[in-house]
Residue frames relative to the residue before (quaternion, step in Angstrom):
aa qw qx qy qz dx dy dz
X 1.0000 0.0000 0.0000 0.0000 0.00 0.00 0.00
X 0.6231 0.2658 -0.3557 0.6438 4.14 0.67 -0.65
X 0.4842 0.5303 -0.6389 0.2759 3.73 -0.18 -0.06
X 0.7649 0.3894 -0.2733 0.4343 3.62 0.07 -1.15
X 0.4162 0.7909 -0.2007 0.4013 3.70 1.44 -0.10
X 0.6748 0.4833 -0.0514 0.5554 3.04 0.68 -2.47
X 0.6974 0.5552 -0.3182 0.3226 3.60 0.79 -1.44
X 0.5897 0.6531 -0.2353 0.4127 3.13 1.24 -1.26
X 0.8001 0.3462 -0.0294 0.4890 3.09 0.43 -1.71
X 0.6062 0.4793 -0.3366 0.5380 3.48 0.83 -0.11
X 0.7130 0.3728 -0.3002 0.5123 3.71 0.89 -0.99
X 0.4600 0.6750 -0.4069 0.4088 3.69 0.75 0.16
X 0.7654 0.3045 -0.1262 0.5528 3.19 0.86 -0.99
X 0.6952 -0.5703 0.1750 0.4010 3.59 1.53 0.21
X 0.7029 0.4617 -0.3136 0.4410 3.12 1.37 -0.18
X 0.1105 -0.7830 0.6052 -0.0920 3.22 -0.80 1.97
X 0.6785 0.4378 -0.4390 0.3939 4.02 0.42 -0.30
X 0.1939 0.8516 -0.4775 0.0962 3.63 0.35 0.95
X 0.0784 0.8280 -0.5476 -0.0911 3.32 -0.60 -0.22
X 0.3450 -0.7890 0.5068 0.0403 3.87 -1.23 1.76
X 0.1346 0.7233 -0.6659 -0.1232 3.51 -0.88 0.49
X 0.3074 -0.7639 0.5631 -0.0695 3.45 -1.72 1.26
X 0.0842 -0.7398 0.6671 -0.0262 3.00 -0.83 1.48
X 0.3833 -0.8024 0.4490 -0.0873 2.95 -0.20 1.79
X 0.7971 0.1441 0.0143 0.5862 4.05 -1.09 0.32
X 0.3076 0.6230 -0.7132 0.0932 3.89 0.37 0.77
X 0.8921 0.2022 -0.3111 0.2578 3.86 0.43 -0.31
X 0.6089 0.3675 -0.4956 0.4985 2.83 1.08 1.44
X 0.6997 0.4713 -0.4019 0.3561 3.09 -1.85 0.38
X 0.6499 -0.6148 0.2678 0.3576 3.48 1.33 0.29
X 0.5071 -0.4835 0.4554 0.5492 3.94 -1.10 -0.17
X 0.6370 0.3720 -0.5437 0.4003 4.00 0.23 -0.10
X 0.6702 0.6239 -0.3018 0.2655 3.19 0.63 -0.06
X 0.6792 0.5142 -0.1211 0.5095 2.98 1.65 -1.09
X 0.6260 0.6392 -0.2550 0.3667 2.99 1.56 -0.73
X 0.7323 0.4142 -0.1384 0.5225 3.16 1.52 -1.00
X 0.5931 0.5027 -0.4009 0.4846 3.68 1.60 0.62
X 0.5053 0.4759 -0.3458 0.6313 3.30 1.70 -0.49
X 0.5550 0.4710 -0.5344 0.4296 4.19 0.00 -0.40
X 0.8414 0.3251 -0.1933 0.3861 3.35 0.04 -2.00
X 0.3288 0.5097 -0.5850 0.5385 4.24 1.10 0.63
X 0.6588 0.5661 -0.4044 0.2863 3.18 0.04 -1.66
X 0.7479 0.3868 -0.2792 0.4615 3.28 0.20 -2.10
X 0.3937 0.6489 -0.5404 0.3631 4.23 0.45 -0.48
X 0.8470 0.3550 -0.1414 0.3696 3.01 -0.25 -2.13
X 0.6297 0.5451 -0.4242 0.3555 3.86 0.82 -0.34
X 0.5273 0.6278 -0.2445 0.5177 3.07 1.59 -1.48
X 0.8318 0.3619 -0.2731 0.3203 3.70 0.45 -0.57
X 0.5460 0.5299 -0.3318 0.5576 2.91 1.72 -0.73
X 0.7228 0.3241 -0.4523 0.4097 4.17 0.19 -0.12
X 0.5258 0.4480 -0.4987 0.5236 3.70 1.06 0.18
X 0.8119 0.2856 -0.3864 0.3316 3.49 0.16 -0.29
């Protein structure tokens, strides 16, 4: 839901080459859950950081 937001308001002021990663359901679905939405962010943000 703030994704389509940020874009908005971010691209307003000019900044359009963005890119979001979501860790989704941290307070639901338990600590196995969270654990494995916070890993697969994690692995995102590395992945992006050696492309960039």
């Amino acid at each position: 839901m703030q994704t389509p937001w940020l874009q908005t308001v971010y691209g307003f002021i000019g900044l359009t080459d963005m890119t979001f990663v979501h860790a989704d359901g941290l307070d639901f679905g338990g600590p196995d859950y969270r654990e494995q939405s916070l890993s697969a962010a994690k692995a995102q943000l590395t992945e992006i950081a050696q492309t960039w």
